[in-house]
C-alpha positions as CSV (number, residue, x, y, z in Angstrom):
1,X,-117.6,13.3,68.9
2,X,-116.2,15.5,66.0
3,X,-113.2,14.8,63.8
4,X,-111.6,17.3,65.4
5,X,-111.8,15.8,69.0
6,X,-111.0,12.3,68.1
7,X,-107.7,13.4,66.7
8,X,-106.4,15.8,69.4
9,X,-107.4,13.7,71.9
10,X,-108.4,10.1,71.0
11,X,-106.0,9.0,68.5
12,X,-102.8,8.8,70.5
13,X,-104.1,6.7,73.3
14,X,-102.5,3.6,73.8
15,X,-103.8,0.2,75.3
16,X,-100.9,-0.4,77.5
17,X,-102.3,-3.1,79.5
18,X,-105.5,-4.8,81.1
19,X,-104.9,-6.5,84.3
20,X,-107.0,-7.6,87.2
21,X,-110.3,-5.5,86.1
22,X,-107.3,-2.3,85.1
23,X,-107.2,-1.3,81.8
24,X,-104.3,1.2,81.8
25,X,-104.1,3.9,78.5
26,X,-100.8,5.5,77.7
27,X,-101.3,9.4,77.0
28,X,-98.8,11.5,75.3
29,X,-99.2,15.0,77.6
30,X,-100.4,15.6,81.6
31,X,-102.7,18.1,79.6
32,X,-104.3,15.0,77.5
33,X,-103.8,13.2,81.0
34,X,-106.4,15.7,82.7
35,X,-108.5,16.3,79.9
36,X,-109.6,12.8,79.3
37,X,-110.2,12.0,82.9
38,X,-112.3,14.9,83.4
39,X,-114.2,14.8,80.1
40,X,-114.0,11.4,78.4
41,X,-113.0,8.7,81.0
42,X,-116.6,7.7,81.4
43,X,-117.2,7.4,77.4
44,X,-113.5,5.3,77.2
45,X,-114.8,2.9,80.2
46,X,-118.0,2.4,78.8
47,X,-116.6,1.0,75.2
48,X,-114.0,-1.0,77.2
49,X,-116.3,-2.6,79.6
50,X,-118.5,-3.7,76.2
51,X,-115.7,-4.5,73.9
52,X,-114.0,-6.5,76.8
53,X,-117.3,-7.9,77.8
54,X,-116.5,-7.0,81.8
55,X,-116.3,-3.8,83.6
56,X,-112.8,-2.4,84.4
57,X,-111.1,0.7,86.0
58,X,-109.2,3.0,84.1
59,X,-105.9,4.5,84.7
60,X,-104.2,7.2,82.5
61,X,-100.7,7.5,82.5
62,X,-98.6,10.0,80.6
63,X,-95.8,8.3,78.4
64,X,-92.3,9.4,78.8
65,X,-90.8,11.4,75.3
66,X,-87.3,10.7,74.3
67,X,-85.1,13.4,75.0
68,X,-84.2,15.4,72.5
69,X,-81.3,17.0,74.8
70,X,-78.9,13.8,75.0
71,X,-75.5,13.2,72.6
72,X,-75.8,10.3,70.4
């Protein structure tokens, strides 16, 4: 994986939680949201199944961004 990819795409995921074989990963765009599922999931379950040391299903979700649009 290039420099490049790991920071458009890797760096901003966040573990949000790991529940009953679920690992759920916070993404900041539906594009990111569809672009890892379709290219990377497999690569991100692998390393989470080995660094958790048991397999789990992942779940994308795409984190809500404060609105800029709202009065203090």
């Amino acid at each position: 994986m290039t420099r490049a990819t790991y920071d458009a795409w890797i760096r901003q995921i966040l573990l949000l939680s790991v529940e009953e074989g679920r690992a759920t990963l916070g993404v900041r765009s539906p594009a990111a949201k569809a672009w890892l599922e379709n290219r990377l999931a497999r690569v991100l379950q692998r390393t989470l199944d080995r660094r958790l040391d048991t397999p789990v299903e992942l779940a994308f979700v795409v984190l809500e961004s404060p609105s800029t649009d709202e009065e203090p």
